[in-house]
mmCIF file as Biopython writes it, N, C-alpha, C and O atoms, coordinates in Angstrom:
data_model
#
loop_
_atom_site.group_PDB
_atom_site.id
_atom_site.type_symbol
_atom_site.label_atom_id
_atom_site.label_alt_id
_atom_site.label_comp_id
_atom_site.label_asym_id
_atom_site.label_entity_id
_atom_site.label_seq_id
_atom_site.pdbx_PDB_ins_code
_atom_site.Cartn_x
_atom_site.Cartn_y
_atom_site.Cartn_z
_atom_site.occupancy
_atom_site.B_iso_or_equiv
_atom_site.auth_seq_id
_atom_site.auth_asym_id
_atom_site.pdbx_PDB_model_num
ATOM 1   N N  . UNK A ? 1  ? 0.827   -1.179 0.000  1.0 0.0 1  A 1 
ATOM 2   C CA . UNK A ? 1  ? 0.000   0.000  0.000  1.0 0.0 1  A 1 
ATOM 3   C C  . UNK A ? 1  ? 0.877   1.250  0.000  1.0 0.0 1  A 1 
ATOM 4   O O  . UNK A ? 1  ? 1.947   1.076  0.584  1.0 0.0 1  A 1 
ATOM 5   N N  . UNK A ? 2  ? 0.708   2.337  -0.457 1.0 0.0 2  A 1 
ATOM 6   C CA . UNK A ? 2  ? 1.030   3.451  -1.151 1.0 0.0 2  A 1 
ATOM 7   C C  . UNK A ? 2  ? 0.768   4.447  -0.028 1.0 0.0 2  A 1 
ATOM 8   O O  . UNK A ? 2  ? -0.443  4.657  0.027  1.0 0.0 2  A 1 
ATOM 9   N N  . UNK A ? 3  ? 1.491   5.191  0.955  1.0 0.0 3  A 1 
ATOM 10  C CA . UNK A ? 3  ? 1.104   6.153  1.811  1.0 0.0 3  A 1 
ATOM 11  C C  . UNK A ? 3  ? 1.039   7.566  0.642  1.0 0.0 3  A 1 
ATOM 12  O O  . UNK A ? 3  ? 1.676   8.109  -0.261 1.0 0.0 3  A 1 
ATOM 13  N N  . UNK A ? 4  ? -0.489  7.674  1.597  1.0 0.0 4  A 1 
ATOM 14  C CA . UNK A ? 4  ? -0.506  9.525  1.184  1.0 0.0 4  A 1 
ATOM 15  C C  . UNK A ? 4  ? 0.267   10.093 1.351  1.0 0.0 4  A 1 
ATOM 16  O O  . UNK A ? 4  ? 1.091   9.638  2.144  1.0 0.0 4  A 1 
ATOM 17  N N  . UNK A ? 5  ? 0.516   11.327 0.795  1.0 0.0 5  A 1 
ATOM 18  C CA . UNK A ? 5  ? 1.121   12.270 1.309  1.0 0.0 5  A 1 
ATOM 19  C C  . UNK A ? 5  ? 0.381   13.449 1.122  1.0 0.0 5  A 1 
ATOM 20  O O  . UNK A ? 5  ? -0.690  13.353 0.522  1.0 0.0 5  A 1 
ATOM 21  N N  . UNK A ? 6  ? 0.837   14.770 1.611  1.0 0.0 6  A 1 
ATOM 22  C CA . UNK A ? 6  ? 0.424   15.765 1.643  1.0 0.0 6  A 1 
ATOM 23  C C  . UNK A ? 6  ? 0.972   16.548 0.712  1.0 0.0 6  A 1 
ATOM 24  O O  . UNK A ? 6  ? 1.751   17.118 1.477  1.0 0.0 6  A 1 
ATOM 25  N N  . UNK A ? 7  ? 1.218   17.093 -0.452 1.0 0.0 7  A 1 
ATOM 26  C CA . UNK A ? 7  ? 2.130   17.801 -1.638 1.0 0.0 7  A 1 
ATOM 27  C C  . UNK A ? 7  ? 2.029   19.502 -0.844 1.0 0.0 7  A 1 
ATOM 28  O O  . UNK A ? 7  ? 1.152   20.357 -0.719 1.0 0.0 7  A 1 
ATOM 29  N N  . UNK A ? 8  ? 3.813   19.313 -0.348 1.0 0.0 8  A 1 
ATOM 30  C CA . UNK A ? 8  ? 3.874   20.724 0.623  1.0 0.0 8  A 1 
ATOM 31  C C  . UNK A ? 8  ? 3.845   21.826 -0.826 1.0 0.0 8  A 1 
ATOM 32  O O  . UNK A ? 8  ? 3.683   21.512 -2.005 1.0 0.0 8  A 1 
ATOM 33  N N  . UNK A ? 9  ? 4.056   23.126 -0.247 1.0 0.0 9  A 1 
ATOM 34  C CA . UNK A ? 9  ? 3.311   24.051 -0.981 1.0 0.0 9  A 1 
ATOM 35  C C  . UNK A ? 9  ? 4.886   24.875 -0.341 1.0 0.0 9  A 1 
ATOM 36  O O  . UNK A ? 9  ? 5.162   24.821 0.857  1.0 0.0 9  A 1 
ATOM 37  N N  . UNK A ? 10 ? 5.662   25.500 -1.220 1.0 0.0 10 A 1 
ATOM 38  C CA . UNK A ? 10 ? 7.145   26.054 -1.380 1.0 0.0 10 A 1 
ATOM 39  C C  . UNK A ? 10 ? 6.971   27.161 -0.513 1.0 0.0 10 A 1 
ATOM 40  O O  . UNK A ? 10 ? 5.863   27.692 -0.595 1.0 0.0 10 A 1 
ATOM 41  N N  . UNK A ? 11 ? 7.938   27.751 0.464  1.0 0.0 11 A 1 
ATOM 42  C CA . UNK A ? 11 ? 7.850   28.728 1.182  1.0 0.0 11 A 1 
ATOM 43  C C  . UNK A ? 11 ? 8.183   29.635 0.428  1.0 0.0 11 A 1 
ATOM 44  O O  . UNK A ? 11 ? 9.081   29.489 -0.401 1.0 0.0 11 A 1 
ATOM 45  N N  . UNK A ? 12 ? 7.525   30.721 0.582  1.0 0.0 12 A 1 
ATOM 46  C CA . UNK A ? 12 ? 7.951   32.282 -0.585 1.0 0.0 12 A 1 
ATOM 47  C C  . UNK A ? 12 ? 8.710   32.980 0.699  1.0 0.0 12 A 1 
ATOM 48  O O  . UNK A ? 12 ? 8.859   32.491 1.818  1.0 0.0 12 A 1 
ATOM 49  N N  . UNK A ? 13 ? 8.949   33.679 0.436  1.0 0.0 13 A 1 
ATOM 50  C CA . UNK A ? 13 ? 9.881   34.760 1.406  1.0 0.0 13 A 1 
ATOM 51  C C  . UNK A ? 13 ? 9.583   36.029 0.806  1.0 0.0 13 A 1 
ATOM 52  O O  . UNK A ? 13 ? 10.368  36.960 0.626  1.0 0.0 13 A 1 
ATOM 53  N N  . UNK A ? 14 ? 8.470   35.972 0.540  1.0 0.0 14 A 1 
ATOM 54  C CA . UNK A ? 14 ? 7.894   37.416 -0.155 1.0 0.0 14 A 1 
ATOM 55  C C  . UNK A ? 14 ? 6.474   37.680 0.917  1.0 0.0 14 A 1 
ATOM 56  O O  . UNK A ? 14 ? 5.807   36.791 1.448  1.0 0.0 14 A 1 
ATOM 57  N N  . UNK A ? 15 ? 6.277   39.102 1.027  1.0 0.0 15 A 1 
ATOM 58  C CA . UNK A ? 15 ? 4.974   39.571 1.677  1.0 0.0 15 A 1 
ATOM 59  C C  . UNK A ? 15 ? 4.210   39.317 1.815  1.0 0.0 15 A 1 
ATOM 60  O O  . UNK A ? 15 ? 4.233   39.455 0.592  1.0 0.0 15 A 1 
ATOM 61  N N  . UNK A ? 16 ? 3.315   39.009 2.069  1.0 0.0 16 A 1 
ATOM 62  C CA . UNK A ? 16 ? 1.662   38.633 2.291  1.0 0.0 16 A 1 
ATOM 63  C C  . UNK A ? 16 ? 0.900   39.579 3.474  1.0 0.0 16 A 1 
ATOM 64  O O  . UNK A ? 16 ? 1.457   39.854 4.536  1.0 0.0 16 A 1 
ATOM 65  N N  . UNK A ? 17 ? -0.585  40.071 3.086  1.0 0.0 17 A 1 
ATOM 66  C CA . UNK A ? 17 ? -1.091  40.623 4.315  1.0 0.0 17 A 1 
ATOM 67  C C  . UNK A ? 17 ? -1.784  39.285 4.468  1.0 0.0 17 A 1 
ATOM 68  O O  . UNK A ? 17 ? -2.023  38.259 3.832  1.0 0.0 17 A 1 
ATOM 69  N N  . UNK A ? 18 ? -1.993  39.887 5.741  1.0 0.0 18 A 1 
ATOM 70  C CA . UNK A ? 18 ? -3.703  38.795 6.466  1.0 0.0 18 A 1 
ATOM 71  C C  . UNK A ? 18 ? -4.454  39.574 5.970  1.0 0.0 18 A 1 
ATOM 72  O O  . UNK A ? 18 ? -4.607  40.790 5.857  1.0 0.0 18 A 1 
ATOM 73  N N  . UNK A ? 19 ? -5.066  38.334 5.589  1.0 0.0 19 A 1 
ATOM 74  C CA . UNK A ? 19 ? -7.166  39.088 5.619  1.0 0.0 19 A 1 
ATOM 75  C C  . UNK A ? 19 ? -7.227  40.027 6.795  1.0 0.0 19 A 1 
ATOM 76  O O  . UNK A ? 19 ? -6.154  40.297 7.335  1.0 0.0 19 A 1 
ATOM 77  N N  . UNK A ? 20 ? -8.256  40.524 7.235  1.0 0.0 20 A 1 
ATOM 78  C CA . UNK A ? 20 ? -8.839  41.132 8.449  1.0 0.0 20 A 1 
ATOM 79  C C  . UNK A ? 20 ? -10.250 41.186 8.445  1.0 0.0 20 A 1 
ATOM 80  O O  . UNK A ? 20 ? -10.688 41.297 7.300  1.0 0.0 20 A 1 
ATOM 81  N N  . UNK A ? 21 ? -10.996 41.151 9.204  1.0 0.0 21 A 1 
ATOM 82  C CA . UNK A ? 21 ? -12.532 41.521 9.211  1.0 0.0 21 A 1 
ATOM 83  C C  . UNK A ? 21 ? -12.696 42.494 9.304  1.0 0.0 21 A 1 
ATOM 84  O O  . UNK A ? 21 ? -11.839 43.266 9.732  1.0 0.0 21 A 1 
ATOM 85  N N  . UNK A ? 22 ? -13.964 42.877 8.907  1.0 0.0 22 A 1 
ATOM 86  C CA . UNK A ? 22 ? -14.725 43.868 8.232  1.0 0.0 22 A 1 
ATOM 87  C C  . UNK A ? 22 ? -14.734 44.697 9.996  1.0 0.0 22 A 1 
ATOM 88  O O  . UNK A ? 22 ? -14.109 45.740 10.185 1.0 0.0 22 A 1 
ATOM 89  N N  . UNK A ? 23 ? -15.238 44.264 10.697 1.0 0.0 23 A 1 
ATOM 90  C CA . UNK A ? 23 ? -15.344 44.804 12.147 1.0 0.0 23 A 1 
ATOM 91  C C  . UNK A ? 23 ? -14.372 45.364 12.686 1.0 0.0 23 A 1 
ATOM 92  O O  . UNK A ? 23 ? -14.572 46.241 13.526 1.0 0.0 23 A 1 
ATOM 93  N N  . UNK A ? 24 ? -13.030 44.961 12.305 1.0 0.0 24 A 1 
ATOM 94  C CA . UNK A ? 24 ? -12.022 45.604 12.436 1.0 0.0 24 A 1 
ATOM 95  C C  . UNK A ? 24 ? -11.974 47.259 11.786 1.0 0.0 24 A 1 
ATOM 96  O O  . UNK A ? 24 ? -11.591 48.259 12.392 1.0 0.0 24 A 1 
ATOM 97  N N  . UNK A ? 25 ? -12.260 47.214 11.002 1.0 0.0 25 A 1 
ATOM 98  C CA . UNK A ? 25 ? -12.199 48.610 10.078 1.0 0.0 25 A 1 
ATOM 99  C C  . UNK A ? 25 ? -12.998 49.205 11.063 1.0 0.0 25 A 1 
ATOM 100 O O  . UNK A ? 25 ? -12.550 49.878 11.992 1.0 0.0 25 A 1 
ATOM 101 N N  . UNK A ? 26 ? -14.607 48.872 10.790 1.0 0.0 26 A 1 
ATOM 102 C CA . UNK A ? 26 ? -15.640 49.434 11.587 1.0 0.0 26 A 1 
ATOM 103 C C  . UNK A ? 26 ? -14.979 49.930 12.900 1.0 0.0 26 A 1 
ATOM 104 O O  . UNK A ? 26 ? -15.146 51.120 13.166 1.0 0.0 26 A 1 
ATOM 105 N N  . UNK A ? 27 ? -14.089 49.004 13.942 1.0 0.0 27 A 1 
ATOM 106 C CA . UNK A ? 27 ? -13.602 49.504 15.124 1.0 0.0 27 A 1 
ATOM 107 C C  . UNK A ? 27 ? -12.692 50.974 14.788 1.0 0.0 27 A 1 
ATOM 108 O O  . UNK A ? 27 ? -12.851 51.986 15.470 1.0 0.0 27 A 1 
ATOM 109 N N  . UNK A ? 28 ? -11.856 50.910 13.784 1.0 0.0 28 A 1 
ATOM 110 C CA . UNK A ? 28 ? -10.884 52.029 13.605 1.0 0.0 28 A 1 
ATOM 111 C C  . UNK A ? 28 ? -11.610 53.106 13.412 1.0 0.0 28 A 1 
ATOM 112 O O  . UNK A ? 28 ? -11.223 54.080 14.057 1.0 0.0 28 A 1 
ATOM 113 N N  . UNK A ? 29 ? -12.867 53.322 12.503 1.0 0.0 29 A 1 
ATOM 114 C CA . UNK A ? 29 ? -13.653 54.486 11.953 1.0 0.0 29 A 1 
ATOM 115 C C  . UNK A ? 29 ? -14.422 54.679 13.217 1.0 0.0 29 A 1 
ATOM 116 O O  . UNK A ? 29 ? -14.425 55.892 13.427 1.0 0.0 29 A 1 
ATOM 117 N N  . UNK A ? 30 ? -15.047 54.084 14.116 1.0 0.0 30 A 1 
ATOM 118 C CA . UNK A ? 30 ? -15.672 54.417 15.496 1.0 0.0 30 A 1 
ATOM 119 C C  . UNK A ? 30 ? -14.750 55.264 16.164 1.0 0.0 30 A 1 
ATOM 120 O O  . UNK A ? 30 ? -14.623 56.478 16.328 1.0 0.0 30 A 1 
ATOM 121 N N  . UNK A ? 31 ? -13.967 53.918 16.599 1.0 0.0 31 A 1 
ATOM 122 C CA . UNK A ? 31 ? -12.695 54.568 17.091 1.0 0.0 31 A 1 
ATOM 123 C C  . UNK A ? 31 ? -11.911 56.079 16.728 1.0 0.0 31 A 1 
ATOM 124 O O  . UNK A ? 31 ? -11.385 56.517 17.751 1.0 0.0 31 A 1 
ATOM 125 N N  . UNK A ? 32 ? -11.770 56.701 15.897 1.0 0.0 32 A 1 
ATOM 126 C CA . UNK A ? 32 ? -11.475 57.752 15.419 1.0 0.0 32 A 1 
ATOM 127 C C  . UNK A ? 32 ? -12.515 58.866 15.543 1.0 0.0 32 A 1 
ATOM 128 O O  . UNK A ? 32 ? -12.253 60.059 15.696 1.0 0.0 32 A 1 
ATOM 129 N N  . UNK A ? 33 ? -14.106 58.149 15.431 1.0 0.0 33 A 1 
ATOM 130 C CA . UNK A ? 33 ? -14.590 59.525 15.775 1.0 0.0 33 A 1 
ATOM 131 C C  . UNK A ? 33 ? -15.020 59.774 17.274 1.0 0.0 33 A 1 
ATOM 132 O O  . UNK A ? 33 ? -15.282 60.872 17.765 1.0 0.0 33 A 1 
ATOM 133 N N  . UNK A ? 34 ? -15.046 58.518 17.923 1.0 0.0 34 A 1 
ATOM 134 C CA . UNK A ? 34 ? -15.284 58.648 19.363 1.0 0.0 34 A 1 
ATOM 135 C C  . UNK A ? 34 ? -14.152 59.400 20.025 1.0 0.0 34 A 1 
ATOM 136 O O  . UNK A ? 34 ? -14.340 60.222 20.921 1.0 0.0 34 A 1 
ATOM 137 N N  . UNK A ? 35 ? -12.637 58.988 19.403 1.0 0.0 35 A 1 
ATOM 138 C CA . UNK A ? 35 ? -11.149 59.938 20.300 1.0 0.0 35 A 1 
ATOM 139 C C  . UNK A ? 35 ? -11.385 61.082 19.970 1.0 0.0 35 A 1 
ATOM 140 O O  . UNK A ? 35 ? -10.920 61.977 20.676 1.0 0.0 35 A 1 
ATOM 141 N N  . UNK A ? 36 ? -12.201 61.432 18.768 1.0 0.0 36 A 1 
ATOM 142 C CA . UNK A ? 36 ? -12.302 63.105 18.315 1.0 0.0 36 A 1 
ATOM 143 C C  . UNK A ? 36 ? -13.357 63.988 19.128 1.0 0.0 36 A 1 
ATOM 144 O O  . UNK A ? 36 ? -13.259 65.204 19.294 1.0 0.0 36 A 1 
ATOM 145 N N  . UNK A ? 37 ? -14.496 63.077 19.660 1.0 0.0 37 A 1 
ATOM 146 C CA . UNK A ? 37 ? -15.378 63.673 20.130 1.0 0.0 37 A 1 
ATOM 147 C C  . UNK A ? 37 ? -15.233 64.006 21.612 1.0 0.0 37 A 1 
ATOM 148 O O  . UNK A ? 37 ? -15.448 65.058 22.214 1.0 0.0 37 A 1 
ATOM 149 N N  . UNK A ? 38 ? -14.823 62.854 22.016 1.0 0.0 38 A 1 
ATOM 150 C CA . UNK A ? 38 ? -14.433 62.655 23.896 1.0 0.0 38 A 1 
ATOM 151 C C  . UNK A ? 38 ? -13.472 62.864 24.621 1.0 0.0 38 A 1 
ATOM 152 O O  . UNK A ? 38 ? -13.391 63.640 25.574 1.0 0.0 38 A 1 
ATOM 153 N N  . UNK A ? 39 ? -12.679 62.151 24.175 1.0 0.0 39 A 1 
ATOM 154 C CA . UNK A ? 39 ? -11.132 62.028 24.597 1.0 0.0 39 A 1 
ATOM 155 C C  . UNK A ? 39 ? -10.439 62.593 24.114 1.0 0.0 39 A 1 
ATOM 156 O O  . UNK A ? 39 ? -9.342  62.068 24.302 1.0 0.0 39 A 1 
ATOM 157 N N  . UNK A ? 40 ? -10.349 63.529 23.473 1.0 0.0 40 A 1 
ATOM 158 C CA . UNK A ? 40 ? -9.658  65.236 23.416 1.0 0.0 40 A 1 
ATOM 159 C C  . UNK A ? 40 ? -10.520 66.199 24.781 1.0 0.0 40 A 1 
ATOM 160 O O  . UNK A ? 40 ? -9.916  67.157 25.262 1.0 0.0 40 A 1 
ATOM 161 N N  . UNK A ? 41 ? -11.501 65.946 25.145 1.0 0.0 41 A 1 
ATOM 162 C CA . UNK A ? 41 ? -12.270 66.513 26.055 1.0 0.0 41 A 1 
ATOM 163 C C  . UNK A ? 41 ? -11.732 66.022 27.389 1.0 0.0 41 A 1 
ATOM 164 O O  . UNK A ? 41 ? -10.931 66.658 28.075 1.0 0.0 41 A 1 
ATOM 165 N N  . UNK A ? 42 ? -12.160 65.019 27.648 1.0 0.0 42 A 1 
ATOM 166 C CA . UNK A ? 42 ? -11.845 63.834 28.601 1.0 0.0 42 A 1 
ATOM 167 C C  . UNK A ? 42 ? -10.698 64.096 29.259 1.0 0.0 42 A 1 
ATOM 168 O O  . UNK A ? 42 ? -10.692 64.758 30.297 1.0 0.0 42 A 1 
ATOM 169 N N  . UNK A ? 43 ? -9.287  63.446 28.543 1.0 0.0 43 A 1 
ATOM 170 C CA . UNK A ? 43 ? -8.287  63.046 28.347 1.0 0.0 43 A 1 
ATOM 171 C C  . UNK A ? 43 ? -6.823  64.095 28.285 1.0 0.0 43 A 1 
ATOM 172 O O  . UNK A ? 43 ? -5.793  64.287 28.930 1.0 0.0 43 A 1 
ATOM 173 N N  . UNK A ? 44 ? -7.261  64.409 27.514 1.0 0.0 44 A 1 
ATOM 174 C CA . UNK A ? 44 ? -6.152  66.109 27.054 1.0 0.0 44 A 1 
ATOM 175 C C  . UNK A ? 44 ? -5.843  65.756 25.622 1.0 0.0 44 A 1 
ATOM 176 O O  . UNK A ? 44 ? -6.214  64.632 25.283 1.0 0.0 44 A 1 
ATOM 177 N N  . UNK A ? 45 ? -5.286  66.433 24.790 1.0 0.0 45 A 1 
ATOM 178 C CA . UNK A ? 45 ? -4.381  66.793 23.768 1.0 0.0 45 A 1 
ATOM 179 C C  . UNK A ? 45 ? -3.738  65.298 23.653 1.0 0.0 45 A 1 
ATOM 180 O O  . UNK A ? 45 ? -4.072  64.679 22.643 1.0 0.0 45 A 1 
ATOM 181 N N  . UNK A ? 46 ? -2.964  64.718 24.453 1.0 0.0 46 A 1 
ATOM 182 C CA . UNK A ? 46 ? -1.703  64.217 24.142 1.0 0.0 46 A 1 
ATOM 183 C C  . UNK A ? 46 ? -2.670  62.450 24.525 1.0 0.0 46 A 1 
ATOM 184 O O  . UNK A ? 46 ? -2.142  61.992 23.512 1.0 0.0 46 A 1 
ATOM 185 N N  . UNK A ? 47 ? -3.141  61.781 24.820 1.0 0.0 47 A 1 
ATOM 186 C CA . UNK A ? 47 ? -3.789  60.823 24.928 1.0 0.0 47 A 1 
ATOM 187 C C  . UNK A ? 47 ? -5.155  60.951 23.825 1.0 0.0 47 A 1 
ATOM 188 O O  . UNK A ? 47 ? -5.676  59.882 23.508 1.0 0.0 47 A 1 
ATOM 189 N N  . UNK A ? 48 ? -5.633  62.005 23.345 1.0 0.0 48 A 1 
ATOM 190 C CA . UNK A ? 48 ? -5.933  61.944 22.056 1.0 0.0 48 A 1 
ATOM 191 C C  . UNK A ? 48 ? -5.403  62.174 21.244 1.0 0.0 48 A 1 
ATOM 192 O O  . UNK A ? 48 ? -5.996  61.477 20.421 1.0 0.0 48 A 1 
ATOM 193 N N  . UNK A ? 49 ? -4.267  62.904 20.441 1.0 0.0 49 A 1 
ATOM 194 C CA . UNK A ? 49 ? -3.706  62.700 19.874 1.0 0.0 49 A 1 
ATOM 195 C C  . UNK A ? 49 ? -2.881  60.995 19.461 1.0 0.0 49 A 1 
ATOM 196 O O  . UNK A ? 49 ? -2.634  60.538 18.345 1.0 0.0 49 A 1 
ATOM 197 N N  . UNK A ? 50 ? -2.605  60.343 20.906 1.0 0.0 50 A 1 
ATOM 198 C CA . UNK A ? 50 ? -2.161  58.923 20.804 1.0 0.0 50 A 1 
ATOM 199 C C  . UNK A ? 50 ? -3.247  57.965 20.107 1.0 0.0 50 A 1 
ATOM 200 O O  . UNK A ? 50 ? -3.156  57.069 19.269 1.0 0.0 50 A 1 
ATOM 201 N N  . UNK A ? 51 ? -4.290  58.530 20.801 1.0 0.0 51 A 1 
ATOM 202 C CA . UNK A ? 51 ? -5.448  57.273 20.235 1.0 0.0 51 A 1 
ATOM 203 C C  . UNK A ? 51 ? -5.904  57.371 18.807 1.0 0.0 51 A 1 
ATOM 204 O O  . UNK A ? 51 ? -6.339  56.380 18.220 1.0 0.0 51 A 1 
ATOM 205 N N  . UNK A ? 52 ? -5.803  58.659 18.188 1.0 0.0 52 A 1 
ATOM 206 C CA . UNK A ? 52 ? -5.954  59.186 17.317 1.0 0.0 52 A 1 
ATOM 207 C C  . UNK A ? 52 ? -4.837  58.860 16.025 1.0 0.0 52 A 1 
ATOM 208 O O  . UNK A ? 52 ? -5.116  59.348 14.930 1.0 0.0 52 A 1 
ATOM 209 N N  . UNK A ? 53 ? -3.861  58.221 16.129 1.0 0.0 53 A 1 
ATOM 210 C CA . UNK A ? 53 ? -2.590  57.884 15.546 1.0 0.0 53 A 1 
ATOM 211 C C  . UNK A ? 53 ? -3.196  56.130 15.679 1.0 0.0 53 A 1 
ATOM 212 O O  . UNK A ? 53 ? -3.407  55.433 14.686 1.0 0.0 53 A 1 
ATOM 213 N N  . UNK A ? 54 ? -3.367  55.732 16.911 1.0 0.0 54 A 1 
ATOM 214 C CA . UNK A ? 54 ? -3.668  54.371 16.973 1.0 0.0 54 A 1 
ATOM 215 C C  . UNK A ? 54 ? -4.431  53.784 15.854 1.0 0.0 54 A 1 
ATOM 216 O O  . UNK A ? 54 ? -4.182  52.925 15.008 1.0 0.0 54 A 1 
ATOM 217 N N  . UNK A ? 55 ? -5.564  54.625 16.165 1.0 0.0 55 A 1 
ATOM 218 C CA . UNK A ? 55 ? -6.736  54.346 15.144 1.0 0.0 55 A 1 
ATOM 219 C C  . UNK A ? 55 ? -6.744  54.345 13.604 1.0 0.0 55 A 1 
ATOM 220 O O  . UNK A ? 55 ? -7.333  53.632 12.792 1.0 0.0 55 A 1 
ATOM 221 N N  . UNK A ? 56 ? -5.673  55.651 13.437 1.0 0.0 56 A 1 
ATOM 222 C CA . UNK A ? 56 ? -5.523  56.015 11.944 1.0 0.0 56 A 1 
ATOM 223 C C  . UNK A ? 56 ? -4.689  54.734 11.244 1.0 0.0 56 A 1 
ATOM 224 O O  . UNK A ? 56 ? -4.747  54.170 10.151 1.0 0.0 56 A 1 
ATOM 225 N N  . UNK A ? 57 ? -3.963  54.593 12.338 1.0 0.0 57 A 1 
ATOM 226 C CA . UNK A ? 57 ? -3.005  53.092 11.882 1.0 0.0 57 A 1 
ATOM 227 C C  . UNK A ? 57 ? -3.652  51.850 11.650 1.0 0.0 57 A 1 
ATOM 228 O O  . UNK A ? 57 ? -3.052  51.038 10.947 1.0 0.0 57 A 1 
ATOM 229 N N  . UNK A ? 58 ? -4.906  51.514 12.167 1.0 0.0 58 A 1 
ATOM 230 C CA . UNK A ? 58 ? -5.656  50.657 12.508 1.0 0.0 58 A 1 
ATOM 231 C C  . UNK A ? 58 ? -6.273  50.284 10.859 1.0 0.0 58 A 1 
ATOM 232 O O  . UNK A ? 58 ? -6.226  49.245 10.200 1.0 0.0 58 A 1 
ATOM 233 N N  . UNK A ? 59 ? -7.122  52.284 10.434 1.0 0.0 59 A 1 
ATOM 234 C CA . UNK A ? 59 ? -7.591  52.029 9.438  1.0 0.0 59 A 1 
ATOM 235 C C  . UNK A ? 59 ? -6.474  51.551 8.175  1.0 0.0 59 A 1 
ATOM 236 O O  . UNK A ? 59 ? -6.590  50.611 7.388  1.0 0.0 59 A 1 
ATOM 237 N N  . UNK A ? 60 ? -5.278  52.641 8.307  1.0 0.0 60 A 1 
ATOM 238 C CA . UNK A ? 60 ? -4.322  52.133 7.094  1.0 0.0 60 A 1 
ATOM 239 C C  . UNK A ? 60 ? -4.292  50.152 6.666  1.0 0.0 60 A 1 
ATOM 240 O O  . UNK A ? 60 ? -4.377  49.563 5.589  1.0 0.0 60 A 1 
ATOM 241 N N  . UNK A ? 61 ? -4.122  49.626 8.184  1.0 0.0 61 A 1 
ATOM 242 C CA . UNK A ? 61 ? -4.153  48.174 8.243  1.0 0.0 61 A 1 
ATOM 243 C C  . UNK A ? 61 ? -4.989  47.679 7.473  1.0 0.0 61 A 1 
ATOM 244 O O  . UNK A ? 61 ? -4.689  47.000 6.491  1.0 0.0 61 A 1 
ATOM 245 N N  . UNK A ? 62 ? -6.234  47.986 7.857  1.0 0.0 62 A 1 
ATOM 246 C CA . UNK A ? 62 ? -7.528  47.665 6.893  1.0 0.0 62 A 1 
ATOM 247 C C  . UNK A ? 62 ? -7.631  47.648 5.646  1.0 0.0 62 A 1 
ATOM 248 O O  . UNK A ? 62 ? -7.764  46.623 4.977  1.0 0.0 62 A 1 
ATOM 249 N N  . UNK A ? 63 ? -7.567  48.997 5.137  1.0 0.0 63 A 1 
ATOM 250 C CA . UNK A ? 63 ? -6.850  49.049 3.767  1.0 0.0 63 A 1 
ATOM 251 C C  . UNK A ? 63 ? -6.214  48.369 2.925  1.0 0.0 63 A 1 
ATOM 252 O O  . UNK A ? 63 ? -6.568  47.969 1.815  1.0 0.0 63 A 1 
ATOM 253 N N  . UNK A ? 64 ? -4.867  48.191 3.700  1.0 0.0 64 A 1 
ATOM 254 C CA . UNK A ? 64 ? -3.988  47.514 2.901  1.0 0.0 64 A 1 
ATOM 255 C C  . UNK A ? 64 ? -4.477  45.447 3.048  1.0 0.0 64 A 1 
ATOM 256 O O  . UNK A ? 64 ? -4.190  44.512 2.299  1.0 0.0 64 A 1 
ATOM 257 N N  . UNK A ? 65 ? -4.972  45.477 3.849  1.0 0.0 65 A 1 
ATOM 258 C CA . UNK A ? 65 ? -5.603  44.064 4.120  1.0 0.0 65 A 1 
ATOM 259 C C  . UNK A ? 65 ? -6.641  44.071 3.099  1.0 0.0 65 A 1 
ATOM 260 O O  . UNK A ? 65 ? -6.073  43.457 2.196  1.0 0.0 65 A 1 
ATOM 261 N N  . UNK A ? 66 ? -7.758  44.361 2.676  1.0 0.0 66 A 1 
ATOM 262 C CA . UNK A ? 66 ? -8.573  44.873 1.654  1.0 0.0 66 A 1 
ATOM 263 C C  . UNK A ? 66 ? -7.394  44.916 0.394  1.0 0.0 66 A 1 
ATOM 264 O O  . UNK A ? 66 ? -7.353  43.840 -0.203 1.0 0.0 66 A 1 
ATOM 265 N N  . UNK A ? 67 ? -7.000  45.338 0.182  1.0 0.0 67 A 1 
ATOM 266 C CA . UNK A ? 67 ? -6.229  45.225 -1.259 1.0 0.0 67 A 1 
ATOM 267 C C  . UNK A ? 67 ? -5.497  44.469 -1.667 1.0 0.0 67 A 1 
ATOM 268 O O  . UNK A ? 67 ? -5.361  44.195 -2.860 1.0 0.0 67 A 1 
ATOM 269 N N  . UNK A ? 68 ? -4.686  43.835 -0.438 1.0 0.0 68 A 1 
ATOM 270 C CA . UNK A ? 68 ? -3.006  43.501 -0.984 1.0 0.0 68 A 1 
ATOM 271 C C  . UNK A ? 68 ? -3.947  41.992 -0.300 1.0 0.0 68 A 1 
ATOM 272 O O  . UNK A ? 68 ? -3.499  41.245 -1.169 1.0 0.0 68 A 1 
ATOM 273 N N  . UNK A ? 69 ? -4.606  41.306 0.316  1.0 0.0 69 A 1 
ATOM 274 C CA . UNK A ? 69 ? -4.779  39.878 0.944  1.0 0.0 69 A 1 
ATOM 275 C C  . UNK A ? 69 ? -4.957  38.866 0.087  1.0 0.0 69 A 1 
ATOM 276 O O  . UNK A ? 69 ? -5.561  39.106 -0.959 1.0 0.0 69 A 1 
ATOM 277 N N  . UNK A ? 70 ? -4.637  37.992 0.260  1.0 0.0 70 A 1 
ATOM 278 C CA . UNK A ? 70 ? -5.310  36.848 -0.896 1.0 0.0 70 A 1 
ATOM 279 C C  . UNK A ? 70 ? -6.362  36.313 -0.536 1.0 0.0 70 A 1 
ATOM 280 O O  . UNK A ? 70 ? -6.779  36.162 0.613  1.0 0.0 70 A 1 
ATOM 281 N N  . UNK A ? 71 ? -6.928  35.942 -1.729 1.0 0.0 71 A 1 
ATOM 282 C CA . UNK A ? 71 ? -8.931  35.594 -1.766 1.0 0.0 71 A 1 
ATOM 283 C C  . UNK A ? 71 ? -8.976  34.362 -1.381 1.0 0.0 71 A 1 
ATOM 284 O O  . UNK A ? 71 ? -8.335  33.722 -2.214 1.0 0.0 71 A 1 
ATOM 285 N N  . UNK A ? 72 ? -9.370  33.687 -0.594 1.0 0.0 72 A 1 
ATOM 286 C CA . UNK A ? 72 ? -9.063  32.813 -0.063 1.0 0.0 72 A 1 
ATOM 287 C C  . UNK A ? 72 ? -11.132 31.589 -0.605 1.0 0.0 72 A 1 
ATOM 288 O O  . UNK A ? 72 ? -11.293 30.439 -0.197 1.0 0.0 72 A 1 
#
């Protein structure tokens, strides 16, 4: 008898994003307008400004997950 095997699949050493979910985005765009509304109030300047960088980074992620991911 003949064992299966599994036919491995070549390691690239090139980029790949992850997928991401859709909820993720949704969190960054909340997120961005809730630090704009509150937590510049709240908080001060400098802890919105942080969250505000967080978030923006969050959405860029999204983005590029949305474009560059493979379709799985």
């Amino acid at each position: 008898m003949a064992k299966k095997t599994k036919k491995q699949v070549p390691f690239s050493k090139k980029w790949h994003a992850a997928p991401l979910k859709a909820s993720f985005m949704a969190v960054s765009i909340l997120g961005f307008f809730i630090t704009i509304y509150y937590i510049f109030d709240l908080m001060g300047q400098t802890w919105g400004l942080t969250f505000l960088i967080f978030f923006v980074l969050m959405f860029i992620a999204s983005m590029v997950s949305m474009t560059k991911a493979p379709i799985d």
